[in-house]
C-alpha positions as CSV (number, residue, x, y, z in Angstrom):
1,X,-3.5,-37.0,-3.7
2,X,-0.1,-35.2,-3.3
3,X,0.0,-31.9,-5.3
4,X,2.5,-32.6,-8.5
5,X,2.2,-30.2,-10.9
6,X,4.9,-30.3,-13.6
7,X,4.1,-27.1,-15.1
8,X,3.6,-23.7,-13.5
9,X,0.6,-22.3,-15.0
10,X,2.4,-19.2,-17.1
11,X,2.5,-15.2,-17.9
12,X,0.3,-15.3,-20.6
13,X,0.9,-11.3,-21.2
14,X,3.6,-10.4,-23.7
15,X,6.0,-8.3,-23.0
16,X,7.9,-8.1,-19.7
17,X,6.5,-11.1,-17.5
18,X,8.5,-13.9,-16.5
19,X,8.8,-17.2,-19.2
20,X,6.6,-20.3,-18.0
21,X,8.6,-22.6,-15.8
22,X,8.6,-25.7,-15.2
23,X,8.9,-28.4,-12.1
24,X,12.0,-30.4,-13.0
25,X,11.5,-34.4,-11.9
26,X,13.8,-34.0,-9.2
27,X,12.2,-31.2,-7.4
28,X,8.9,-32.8,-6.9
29,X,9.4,-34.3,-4.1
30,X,10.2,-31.3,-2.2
31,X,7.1,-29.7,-4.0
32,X,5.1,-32.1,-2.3
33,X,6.2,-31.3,0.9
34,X,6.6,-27.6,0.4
35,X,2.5,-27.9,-0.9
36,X,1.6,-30.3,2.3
37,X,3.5,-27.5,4.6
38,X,1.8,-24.7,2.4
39,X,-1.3,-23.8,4.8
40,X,0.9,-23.6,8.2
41,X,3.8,-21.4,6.2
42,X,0.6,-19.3,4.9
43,X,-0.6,-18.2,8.0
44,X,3.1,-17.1,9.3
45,X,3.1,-14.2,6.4
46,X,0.3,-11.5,5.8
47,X,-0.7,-12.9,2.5
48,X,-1.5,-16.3,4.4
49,X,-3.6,-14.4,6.9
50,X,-5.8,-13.1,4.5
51,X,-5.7,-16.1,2.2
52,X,-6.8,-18.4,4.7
53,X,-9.2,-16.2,6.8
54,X,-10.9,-15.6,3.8
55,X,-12.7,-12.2,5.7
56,X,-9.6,-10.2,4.5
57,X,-7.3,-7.7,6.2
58,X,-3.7,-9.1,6.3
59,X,-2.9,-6.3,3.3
60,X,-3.2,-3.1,2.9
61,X,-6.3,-1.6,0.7
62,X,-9.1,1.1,0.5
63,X,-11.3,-1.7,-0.9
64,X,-13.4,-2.9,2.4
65,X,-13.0,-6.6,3.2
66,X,-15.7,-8.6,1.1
67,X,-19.4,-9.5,2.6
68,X,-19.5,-12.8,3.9
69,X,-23.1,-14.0,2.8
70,X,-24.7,-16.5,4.9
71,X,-27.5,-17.4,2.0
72,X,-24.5,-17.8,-0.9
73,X,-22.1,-19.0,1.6
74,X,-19.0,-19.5,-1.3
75,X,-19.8,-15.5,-2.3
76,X,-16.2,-13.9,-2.7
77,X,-13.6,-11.5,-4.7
78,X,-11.7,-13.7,-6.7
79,X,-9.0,-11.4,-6.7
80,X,-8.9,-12.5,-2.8
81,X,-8.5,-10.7,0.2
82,X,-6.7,-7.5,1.7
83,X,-4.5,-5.6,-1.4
84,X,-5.0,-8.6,-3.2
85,X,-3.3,-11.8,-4.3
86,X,0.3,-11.2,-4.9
87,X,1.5,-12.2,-8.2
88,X,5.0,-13.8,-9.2
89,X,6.1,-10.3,-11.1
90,X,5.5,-8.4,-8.0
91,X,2.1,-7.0,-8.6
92,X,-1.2,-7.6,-7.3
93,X,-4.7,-9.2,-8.1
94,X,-7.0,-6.2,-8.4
95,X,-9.9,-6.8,-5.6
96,X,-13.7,-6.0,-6.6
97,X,-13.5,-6.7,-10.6
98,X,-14.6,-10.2,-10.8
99,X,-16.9,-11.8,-8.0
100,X,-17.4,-15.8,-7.4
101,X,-19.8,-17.4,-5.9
102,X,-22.5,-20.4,-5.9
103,X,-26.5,-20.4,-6.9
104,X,-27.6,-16.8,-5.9
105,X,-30.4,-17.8,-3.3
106,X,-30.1,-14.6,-1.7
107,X,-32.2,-13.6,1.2
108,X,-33.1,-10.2,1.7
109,X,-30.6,-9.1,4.3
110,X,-27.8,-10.4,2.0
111,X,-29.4,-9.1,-1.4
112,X,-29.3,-5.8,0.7
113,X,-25.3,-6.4,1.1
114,X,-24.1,-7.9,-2.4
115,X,-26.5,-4.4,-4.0
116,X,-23.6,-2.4,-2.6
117,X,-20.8,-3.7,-4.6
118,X,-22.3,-2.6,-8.2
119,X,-22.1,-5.6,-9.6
120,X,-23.3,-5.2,-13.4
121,X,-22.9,-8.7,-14.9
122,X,-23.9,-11.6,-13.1
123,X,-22.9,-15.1,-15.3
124,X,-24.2,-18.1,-14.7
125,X,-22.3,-21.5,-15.8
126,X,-25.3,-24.1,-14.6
127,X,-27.0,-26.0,-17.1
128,X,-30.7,-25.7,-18.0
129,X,-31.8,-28.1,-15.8
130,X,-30.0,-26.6,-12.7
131,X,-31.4,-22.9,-13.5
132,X,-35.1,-24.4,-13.7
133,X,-34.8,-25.8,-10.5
134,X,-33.0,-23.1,-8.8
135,X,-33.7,-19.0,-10.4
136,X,-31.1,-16.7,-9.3
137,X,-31.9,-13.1,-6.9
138,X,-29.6,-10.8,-9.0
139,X,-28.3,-7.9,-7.5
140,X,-30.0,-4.8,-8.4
141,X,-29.5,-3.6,-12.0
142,X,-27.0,-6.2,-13.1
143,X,-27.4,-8.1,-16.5
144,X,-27.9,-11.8,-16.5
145,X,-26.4,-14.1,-19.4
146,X,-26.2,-17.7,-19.0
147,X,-23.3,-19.8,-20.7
148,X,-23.9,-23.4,-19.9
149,X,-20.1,-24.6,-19.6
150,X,-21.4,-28.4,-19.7
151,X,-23.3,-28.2,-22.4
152,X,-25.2,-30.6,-21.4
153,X,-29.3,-30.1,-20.4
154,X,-29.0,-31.2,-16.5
155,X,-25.8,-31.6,-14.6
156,X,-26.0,-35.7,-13.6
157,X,-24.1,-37.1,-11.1
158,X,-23.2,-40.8,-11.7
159,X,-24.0,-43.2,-9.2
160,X,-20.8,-43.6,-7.0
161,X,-20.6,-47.7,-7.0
162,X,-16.7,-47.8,-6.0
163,X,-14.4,-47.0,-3.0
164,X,-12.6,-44.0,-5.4
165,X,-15.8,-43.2,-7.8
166,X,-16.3,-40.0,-6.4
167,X,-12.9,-39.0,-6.8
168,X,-12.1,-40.4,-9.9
169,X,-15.9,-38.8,-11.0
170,X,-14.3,-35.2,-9.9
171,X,-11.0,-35.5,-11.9
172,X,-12.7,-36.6,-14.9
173,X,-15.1,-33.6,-14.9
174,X,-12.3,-31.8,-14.6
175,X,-10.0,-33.1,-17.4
176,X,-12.9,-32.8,-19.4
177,X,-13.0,-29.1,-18.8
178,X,-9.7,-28.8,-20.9
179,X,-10.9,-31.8,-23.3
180,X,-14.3,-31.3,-24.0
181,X,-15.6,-29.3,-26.9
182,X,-18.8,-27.9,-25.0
183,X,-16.5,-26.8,-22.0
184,X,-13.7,-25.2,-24.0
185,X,-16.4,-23.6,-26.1
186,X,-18.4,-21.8,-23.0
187,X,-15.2,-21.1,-20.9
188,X,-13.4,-19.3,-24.1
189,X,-16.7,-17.6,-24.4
190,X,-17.0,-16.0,-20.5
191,X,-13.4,-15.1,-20.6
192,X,-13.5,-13.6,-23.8
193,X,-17.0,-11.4,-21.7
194,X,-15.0,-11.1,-18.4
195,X,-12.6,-9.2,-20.9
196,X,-14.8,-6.7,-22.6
197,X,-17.4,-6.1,-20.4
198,X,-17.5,-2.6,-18.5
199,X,-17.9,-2.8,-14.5
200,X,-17.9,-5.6,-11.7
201,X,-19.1,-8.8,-12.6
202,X,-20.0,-12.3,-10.7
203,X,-19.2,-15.8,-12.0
204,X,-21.2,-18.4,-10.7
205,X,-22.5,-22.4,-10.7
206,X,-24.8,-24.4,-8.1
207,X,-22.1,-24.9,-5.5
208,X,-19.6,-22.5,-6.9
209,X,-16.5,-24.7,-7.0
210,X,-16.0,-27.0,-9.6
211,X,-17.1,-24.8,-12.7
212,X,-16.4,-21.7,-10.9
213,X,-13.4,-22.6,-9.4
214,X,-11.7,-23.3,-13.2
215,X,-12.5,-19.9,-13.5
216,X,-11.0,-18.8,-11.1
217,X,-7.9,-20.6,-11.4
218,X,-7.8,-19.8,-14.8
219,X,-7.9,-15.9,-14.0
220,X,-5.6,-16.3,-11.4
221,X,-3.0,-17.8,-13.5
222,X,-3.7,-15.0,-16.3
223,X,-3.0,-12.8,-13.4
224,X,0.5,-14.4,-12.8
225,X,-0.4,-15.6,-9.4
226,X,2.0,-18.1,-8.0
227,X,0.9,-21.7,-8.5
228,X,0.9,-23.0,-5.1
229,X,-1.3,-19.5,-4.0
230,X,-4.1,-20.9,-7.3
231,X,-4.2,-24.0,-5.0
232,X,-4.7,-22.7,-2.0
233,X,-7.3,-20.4,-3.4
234,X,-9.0,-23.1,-4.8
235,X,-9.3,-25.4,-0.8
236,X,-10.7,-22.1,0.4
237,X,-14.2,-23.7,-0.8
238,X,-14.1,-26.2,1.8
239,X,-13.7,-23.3,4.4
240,X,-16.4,-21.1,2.9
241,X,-18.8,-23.5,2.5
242,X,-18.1,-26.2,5.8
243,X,-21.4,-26.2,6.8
244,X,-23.2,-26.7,3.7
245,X,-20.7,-29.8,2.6
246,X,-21.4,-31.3,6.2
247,X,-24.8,-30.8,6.0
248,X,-25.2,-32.6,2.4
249,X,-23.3,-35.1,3.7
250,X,-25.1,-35.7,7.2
251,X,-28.2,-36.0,4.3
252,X,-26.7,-39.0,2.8
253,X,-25.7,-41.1,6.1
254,X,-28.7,-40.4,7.6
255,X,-30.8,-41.4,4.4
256,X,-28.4,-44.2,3.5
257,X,-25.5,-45.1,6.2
258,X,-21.9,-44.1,6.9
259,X,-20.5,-46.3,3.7
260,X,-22.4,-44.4,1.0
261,X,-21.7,-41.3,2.8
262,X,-18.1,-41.8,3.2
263,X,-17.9,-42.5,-0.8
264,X,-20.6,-39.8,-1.9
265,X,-18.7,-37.5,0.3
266,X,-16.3,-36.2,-2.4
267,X,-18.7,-34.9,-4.8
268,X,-19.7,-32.1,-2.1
269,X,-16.0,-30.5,-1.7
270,X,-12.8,-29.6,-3.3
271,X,-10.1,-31.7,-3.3
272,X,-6.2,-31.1,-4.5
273,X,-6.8,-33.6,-7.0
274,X,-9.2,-32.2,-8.5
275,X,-7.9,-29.0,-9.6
276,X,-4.7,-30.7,-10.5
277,X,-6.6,-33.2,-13.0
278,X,-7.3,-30.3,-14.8
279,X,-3.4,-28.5,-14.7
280,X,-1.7,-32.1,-15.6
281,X,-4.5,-32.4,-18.6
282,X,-3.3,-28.8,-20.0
283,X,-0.1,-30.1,-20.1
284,X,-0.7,-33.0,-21.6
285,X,-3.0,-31.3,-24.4
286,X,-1.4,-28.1,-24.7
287,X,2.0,-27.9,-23.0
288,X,1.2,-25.1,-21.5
289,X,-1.3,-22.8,-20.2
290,X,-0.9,-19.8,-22.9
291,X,-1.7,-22.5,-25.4
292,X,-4.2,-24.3,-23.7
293,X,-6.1,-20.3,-23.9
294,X,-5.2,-19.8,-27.3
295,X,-5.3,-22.9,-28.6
296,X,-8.0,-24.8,-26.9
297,X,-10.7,-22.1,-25.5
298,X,-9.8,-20.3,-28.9
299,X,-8.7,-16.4,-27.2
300,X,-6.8,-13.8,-29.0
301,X,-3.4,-12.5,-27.4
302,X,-5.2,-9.2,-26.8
303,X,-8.0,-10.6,-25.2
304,X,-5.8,-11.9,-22.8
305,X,-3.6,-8.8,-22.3
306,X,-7.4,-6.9,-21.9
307,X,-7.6,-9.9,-19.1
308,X,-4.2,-9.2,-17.7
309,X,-4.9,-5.6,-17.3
310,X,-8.0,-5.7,-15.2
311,X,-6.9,-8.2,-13.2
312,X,-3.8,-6.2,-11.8
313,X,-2.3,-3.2,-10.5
């Protein structure tokens, strides 16, 4: 599905950041095109180096490039790589404030490694079901507090009985992110956390994309972080986590043929469509994003300066 966001997701600080803008009809061709050319145009500039690498070092910074982890293979800083993710008032995304990642299965070599960043919060989004099946290794002396997003006892997939279910199953999860009363309720409470909680802290769900990566796009965009960069950001889940997504789908052919495969297939990566589900229901609910934080997850203006303000420099 072609990228055609409407809206830009806007400053949400008072004061001296730019007004929200908005994609005019006419322009959205040439948005799909500049979004479908996006990756290639990336790589040309320093920021798309790092971006797309995802191991860091396109940008200046005395933070070290982050660990990759082979055990919690979507681990990384979602303030990105390098100096950080440039943002559309000419700052940057502070690096090594707010970690992403999926389930913590760590093994010992890479508990070792994630010990090192001081990590003291580690949240985890899964629901009940997911947990009991799958504990987390925390990193050493970090706090634990689960706030189950879903709100739901177990995270069920539906069957996938339709050439397009797993899609349409994705941007419905996702809508309901911005819909749902359980979701707007758990995400208003981590951000409002994320906020006013001293030191480094980890966000994480089982695969660390779908859940997580509405976090992240949702402090990216606090941040001020050009649209088309939240995007991008979002795809890199399909890099970090290749072989896993292969692997679960190898799993399904091999157990049940290329067809189911081909439509289960979905349900294991990150699609454009996805992410955008949730942007074009914002707009539809909210108008825009400022509102959709205020108004729908319930967050005071301060909170979201307090946001602002860790997230850059």
């Amino acid at each position: 599905m072609d990228f055609i966001a409407k809206v830009r997701l806007p400053a949400t600080r008072s004061g001296n950041t730019p007004p929200p803008q908005f994609v005019r009809n006419g322009e959205l061709s040439s948005r799909r095109a500049f979004l479908k050319g996006s990756a290639s145009v990336l790589l040309m500039s320093g920021v798309g180096s790092a971006l797309l690498s995802a191991c860091g070092g396109g940008l200046s910074s005395d933070l070290p490039d982050t660990p990759r982890l082979a055990s919690v293979d979507n681990f990384r800083d979602i303030g990105g790589a390098g100096g950080g993710y440039p943002t559309v008032d000419g700052r940057q995304v502070r690096r090594g404030m707010f970690y992403r990642a999926n389930a913590l299965t760590l093994s010992i070599a890479d508990k070792a490694v994630i010990d090192t960043l001081n990590i003291a919060t580690v949240y985890d989004l899964r629901t009940p079901g997911e947990i009991a099946r799958v504990a987390d290794v925390l990193p050493i002396s970090a706090t634990y507090q689960r706030i189950n997003v879903l709100g739901e006892l177990d995270q069920i997939v539906p069957p996938n009985q339709q050439l397009g279910g797993a899609m349409a199953t994705m941007e419905s999860a996702e809508r309901a992110y911005v819909t749902g009363t359980a979701q707007r309720a758990g995400y208003g409470a981590l951000l409002s956390q994320l906020a006013n909680t001293a030191g480094a802290q980890l966000v994480h769900s089982t695969a660390g994309k779908d859940r997580t990566g509405w976090v992240a796009a949702l402090l990216l965009s606090i941040a001020n972080v050009p649209l088309d960069l939240i995007m991008q950001d979002y795809l890199l889940t399909n890099t970090y986590s290749a072989a896993s997504i292969n692997a679960e789908v190898a799993a399904i052919q091999s157990q049940s043929g290329a067809a189911a495969a081909t439509l289960d297939a979905p349900f294991f990566s990150v699609q454009e469509s996805f992410l955008q589900a949730g942007f074009d229901q914002v707009q539809a609910s909210y108008g825009t994003m400022s509102s959709y934080l205020t108004a729908g997850l319930g967050l005071s203006q301060s909170t979201i300066d307090t946001l602002h303000d860790r997230l850059v420099v």
